[in-house]
C-alpha positions in Angstrom: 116.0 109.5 83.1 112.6 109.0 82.5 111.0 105.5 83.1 109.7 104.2 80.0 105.7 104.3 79.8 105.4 100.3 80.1 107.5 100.7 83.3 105.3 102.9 84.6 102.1 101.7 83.6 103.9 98.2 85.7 104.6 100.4 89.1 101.2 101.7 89.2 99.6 97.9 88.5 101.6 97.1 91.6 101.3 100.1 93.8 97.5 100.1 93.0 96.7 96.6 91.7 94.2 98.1 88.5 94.9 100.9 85.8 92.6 102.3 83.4 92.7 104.2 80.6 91.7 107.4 81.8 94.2 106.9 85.2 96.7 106.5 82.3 96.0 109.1 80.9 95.5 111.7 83.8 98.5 110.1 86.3 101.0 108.9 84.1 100.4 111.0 80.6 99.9 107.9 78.8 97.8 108.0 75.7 97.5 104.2 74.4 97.2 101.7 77.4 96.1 99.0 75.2 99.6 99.2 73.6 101.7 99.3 76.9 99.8 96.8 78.3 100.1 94.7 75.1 104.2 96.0 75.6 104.3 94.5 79.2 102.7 91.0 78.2 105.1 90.2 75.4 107.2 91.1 78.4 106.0 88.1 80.2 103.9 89.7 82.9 100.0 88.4 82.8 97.4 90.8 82.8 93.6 90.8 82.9 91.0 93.1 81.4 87.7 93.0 82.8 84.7 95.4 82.0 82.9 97.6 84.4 79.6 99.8 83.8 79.1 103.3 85.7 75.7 104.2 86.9 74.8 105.7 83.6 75.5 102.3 82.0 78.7 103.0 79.9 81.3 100.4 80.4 85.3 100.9 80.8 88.1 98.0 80.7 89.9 97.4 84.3 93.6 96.0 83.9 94.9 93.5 86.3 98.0 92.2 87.0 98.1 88.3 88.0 99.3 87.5 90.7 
């Protein structure tokens, strides 16, 4: 059986300690992070969101998880 997206998004935070929206999308198939990470801390788990810029200025939410 399948792991369910939250799940998922949750192994990769703590395999790789940060998730964004486009490694959701290309790693895991997952189309709406904000909602599985909204999933996971109704769930309990505390997750952070910080903003990074790339070198042509455009900025991209990091997620977290707390330790």
């Amino acid at each position: 059986m399948k792991a369910k997206q939250k799940d998922r998004v949750l192994a990769w935070l703590k395999t790789y300690g940060y998730i964004t929206v486009r490694l959701a999308v290309t790693e895991l198939g997952i189309m709406s992070l904000p909602r599985r990470i909204a999933d996971l801390r109704e769930d309990g788990y505390i997750i952070n969101m910080h903003y990074k810029k790339t070198e042509t200025g455009s900025r991209y939410g990091v997620y977290t998880l707390a330790e």
